[in-house]
MITITI-496970 format. One record per residue: x, y, z of N, C-alpha, C, CB in turn; residue in three letters. Coordinates in steps of 0.2 Angstrom, whole numbers, plus 2048, in hexadecimal, padded with zeros to 3 digits. Atoms other than C-alpha are relative to their C-alpha. Glycine has a CB too. Example, Ala and Ser with C-alpha at 12.3 -4.5 7.8 and 13.67 -1.06 7.14 Angstrom:
8047FA80083E7EA8278048068007FB800806ALA 7FC7FA7FF8447FB8247FC8058038028027F9SER 
END
This chain:
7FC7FA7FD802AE918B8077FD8017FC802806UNK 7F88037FF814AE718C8038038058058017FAUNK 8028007F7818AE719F8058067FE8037F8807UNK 7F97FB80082BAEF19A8008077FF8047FE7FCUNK 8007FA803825AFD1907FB8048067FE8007F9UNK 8037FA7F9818B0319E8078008067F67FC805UNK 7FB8017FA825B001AB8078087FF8057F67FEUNK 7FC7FB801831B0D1A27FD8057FF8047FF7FCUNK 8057F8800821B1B19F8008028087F67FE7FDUNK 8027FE7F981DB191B28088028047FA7F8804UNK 7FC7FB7FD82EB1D1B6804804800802800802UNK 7FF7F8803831B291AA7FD8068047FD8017F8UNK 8097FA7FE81FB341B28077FF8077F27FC801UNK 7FF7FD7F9828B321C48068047FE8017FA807UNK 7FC7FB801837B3A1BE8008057FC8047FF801UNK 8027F880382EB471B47FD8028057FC8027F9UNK 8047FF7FA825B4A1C58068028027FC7FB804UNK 7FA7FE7FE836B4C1CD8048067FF8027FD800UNK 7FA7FB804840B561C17FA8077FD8067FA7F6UNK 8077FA80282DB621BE8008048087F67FB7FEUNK 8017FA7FC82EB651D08068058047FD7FE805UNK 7FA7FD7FE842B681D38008077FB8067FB801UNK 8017FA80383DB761C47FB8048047FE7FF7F9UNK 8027FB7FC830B7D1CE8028028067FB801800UNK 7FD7FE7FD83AB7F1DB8048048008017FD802UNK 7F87FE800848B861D47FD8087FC8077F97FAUNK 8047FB80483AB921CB8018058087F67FD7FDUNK 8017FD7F9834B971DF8058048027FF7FA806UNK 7F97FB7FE846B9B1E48018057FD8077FC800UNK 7FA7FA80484ABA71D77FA8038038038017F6UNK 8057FC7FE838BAF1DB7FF8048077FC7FC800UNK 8017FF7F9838BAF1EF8068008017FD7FB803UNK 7FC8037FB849BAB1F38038008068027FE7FFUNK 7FE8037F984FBA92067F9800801804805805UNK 8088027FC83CBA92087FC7F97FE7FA8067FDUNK 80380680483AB9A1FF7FD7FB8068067FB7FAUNK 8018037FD839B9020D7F8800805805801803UNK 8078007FC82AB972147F68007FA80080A806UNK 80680280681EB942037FE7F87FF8058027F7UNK 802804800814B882048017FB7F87FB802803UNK 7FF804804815B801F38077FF7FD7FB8027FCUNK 7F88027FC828B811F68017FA801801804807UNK 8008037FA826B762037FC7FA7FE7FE804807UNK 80280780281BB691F98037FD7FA7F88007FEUNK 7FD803805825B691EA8087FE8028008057FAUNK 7FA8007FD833B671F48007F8805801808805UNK 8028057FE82CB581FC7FE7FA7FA7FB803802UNK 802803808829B521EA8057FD8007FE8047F9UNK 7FB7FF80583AB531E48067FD80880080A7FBUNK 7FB8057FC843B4C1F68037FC7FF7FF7FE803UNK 7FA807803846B3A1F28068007FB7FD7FA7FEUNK 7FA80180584FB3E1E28068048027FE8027F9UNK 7FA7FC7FD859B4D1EB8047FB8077FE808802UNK 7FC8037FD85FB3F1F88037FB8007FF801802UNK 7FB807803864B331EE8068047FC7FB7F97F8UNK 7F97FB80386EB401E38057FF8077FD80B7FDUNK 7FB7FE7FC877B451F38027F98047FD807803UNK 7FC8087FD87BB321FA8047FE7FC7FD7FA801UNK 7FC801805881B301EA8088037FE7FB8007FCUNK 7FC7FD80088BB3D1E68058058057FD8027FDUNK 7F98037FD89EB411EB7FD80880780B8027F9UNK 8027F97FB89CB4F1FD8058047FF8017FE807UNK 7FE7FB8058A6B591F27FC8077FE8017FD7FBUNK 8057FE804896B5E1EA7FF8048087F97F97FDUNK 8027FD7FA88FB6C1F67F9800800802807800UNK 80680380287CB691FC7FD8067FD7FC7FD805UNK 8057FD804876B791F48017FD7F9800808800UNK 7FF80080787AB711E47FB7FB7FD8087FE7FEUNK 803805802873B621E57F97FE7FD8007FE804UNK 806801805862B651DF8018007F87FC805802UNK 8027FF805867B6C1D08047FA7FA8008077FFUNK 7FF804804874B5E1CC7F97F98018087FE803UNK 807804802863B521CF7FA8027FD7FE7FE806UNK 8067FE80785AB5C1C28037FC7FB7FF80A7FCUNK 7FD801807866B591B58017F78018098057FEUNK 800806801868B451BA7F97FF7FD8027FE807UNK 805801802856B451B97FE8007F97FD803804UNK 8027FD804854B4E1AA8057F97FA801808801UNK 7FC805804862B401A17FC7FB803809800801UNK 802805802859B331A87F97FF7FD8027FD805UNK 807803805849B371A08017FF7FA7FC8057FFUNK 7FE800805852B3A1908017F87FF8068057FFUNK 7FF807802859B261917FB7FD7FF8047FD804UNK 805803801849B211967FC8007FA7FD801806UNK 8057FF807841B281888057FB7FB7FE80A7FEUNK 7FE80780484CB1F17E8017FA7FF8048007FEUNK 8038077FF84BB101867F97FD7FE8007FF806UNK 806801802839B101837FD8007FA7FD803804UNK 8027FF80783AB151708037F87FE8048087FDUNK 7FF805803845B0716F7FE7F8800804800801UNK 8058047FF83BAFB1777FA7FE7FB7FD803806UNK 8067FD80582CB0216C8027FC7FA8008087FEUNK 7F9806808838AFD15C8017FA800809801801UNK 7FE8097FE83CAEB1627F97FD7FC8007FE80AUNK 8098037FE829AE81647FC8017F97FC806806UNK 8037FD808824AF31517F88038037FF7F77F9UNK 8047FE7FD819AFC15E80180C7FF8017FA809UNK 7FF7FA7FF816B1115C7FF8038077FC8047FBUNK 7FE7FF7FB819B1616D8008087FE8077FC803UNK 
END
């Protein structure tokens, strides 16, 4: 097993976990929304998808307004699954491994 290539699967899955639950969040809102708050599966996916929306917003300029921030931390998410996956193909490649 090649430590590198599991290393970039396992944290590819956490941020398709992340960027799966700031989509069903963003599903909830259009559904419910000013009620979103009181939906319980709201409120767990929302709990899901925290640490990546507060790193986005430490990160990014206080320009940014915080309703935004989630959905600029989809689209980071969503590019850095794209790298990852090509990190991992290229990995794969090196190796003469089908990943």
């Amino acid at each position: 097993m090649h430590l590198d290539i599991f290393l970039i699967g396992a944290l590819r899955a956490v941020v398709e976990v992340a960027g799966f639950a700031l989509l069903g969040q963003g599903a909830l809102t259009l559904m419910t929304g000013a009620r979103r708050h009181d939906n319980l599966v709201y409120r767990v996916l929302e709990s899901i998808s925290r640490p990546a929306v507060r790193l986005v917003r430490n990160l990014a300029p206080r320009r940014i307004l915080d309703p935004h921030i989630p959905m600029l931390a989809f689209f980071l998410l969503f590019w850095m699954w794209i790298l990852l996956a090509l990190g991992k193909r290229y990995l794969c490649g090196l190796r003469g491994l089908v990943c």
